[in-house]
C-alpha positions in Angstrom: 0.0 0.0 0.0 2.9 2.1 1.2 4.4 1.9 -2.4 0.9 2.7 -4.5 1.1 6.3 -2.6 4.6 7.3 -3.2 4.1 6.1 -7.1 0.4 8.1 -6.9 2.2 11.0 -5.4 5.3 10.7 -8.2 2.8 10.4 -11.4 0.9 13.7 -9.6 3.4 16.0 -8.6 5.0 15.3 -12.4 1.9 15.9 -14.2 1.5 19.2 -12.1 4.9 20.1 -12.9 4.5 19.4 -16.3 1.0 21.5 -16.1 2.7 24.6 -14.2 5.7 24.1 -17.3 2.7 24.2 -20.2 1.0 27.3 -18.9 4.3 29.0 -17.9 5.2 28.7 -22.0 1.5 29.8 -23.1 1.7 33.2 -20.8 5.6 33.6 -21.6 4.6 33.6 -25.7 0.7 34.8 -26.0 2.3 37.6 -27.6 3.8 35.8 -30.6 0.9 33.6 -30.8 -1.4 36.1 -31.0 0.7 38.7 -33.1 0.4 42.4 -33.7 -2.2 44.1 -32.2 -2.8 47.8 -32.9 -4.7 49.9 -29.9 -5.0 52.6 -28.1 -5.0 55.3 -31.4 -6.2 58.4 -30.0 -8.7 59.1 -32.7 -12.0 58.1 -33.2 -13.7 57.2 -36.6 -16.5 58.8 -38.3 -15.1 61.7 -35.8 -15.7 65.4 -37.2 -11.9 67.3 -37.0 -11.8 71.0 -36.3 -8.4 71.0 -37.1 -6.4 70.6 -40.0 -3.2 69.5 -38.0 -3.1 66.0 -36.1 -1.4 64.6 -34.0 -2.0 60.3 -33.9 -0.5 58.1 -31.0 -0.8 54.7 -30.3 0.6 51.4 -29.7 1.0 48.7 -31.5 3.1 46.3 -29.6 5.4 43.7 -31.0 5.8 45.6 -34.4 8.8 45.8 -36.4 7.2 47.8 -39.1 4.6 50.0 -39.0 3.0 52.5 -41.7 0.2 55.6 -41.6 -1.2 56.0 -44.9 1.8 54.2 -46.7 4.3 55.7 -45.2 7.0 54.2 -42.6 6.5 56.1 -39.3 9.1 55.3 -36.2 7.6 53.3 -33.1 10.2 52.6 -29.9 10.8 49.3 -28.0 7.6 49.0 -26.2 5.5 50.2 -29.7 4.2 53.1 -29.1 4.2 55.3 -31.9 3.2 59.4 -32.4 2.8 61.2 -35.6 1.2 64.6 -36.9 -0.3 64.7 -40.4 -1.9 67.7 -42.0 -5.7 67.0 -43.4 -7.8 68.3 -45.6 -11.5 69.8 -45.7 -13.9 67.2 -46.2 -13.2 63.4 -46.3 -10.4 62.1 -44.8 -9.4 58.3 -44.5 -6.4 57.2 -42.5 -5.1 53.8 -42.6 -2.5 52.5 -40.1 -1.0 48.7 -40.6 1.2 47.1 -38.9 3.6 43.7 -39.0 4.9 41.3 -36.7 8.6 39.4 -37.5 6.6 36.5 -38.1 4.3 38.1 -40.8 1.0 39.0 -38.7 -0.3 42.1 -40.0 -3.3 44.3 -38.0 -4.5 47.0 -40.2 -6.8 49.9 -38.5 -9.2 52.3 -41.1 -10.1 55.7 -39.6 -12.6 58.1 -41.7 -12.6 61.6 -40.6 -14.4 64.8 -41.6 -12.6 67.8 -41.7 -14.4 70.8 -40.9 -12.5 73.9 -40.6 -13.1 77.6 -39.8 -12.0 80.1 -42.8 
């Protein structure tokens, strides 16, 4: 009987170890699984701009490249990014992508309206 339990506790305290080791490698790489995720952009769409100067910031963490409207913008290690663009009266579309090392991509559309005072 003695040996059953130490050969019950063995087969447990391994297959919790082995659980513990499991989840420990999920949390540790959700990011990579997952990929690119872009959030936290400080505009809203369909939103009516007073302004003809903007200034966009956001995150978009585990990018290596990122681009507003085409173009390549800088982001720093933790992927936060900031840009001003100039926009013009009326219609206004802003499209933001970005791409992980492992090919992800996230791609965020904002339209705008650009109402300014003359």
């Amino acid at each position: 009987m003695n040996r059953d339990a130490k050969k019950i506790f063995s087969i447990a305290s391994l297959s919790v170890l082995f659980l513990t080791i499991l989840v420990y490698a999920f949390f540790s790489s959700r990011s990579l699984i997952f990929g690119v995720k872009i959030k936290n952009v400080n505009i809203t769409d369909g939103a009516k701009v007073e302004k003809n100067i903007l200034e966009i910031k956001g995150n978009a963490k585990n990018a290596i490249n990122i681009t507003l409207n085409g173009r390549e913008i800088s982001i720093n290690q933790q992927g936060d990014f900031d840009e001003t663009i100039i926009l013009l009266s009326g219609y206004n579309v802003i499209d933001i992508k970005a791409k992980d090392k492992f090919g992800k991509e996230d791609e965020k559309i904002f339209r705008l309206i650009g109402e300014f005072a003359k």
